[in-house]
N, C-alpha and C positions, 0 to 999 in steps of 0.2 A: 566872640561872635554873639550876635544879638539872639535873644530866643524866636525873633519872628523871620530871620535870618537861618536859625535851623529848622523852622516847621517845613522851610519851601524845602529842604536839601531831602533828595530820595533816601527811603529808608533802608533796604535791604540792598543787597548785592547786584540783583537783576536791574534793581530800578537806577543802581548807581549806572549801571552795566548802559542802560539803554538811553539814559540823559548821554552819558558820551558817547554812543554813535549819535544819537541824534546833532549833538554839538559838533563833532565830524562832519555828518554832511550835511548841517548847514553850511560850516566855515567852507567847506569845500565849495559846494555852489556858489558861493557870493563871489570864488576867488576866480571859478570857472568863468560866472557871467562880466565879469568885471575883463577880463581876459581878452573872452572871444565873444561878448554879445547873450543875448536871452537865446539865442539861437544856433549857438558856436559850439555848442559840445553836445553829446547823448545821455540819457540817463547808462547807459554800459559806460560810457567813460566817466561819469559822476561815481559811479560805484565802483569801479576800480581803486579811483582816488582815494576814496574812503575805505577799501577792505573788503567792502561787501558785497554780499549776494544782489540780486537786482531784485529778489526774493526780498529778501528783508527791506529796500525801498517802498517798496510797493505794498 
């Protein structure tokens, strides 16, 4: 791995923690809108898909 390759990578646990839900619901919306449209699904059902609270979308 390059060194400017691990400056970008999170450093602790939380930061690892919160890149992957972030990366979660992004993957998930792109898959929802691709689906059903910009307007095909809710954020409760975006956050189901991912696990999460509507709390933590938000």
């Amino acid at each position: 791995m390059t060194e400017s390759a691990k400056l970008c990578q999170p450093q602790g646990l939380r930061a690892r923690k919160r890149e992957a839900t972030r990366s979660a619901i992004t993957a998930a919306a792109r898959r929802l809108t691709s689906q059903n449209g910009l307007n095909g699904f809710t954020i409760e059902q975006l956050c189901e898909q991912v696990g999460v609270s509507r709390r933590t979308l938000l």
